[in-house]
C-alpha positions in Angstrom: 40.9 48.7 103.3 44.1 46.5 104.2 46.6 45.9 101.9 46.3 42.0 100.8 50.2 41.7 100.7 50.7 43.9 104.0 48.7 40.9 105.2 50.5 38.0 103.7 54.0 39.7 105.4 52.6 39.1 108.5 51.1 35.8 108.4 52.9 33.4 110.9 54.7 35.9 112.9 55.0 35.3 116.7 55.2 39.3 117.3 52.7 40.8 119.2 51.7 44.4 118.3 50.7 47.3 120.1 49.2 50.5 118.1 47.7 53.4 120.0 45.9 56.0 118.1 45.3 59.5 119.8 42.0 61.2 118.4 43.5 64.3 117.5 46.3 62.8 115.5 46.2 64.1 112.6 49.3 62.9 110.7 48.7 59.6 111.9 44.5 59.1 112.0 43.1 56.5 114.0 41.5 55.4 110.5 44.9 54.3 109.4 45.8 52.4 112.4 42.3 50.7 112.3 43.3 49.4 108.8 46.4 48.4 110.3 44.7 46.4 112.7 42.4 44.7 110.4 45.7 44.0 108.2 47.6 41.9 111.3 43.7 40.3 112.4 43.5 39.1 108.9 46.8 37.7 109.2 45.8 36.5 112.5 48.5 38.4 114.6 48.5 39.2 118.0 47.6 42.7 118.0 46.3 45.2 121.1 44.7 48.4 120.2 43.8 51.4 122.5 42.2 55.1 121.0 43.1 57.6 123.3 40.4 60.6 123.5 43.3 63.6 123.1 43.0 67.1 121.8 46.8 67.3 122.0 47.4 66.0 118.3 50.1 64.3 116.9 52.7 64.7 119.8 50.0 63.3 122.2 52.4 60.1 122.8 55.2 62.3 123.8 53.1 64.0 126.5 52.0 63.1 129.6 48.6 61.1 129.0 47.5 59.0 131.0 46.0 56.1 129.7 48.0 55.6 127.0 50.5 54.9 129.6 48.0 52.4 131.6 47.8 50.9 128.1 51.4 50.5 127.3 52.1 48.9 130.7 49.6 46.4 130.6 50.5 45.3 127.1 54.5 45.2 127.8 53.7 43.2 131.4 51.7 40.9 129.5 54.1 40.1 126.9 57.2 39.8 129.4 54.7 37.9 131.3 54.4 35.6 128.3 58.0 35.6 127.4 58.0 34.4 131.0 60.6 37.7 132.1 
């Protein structure tokens, strides 16, 4: 469950937030960046989030994957296309 004050800190903000969440991660699980998510909704951020199917673990990101790479470029060309860059 979100954190109500995790929420509050993020009211407003113009950010917009990427989180990616490999399946096999199990430092970070996909259940915490879910919450996360629902934190920054609830605040009503702009957030963007992908799970990535990965039996590669925790040092998924660092590794050549695929998607998670598809994923990243879209969400950085659609911010610089917002910034207008």
């Amino acid at each position: 469950m979100p954190q109500v004050g995790a929420t509050s800190r993020f009211r407003g903000t113009a950010t917009r937030f990427f989180l990616a969440s490999f399946s096999s991660d199990w430092l970070f699980p996909t259940s915490e960046s879910r919450n996360v998510v629902r934190a920054l909704n609830m605040a009503g951020a702009s957030v963007s989030f992908v799970e990535i199917a990965s039996d590669k673990g925790h040092d998924a990101f660092l590794l050549e994957e695929p998607e998670f790479h598809a994923a990243l470029g879209g969400f950085l060309r659609g911010a610089a296309e917002t910034a207008g860059v």
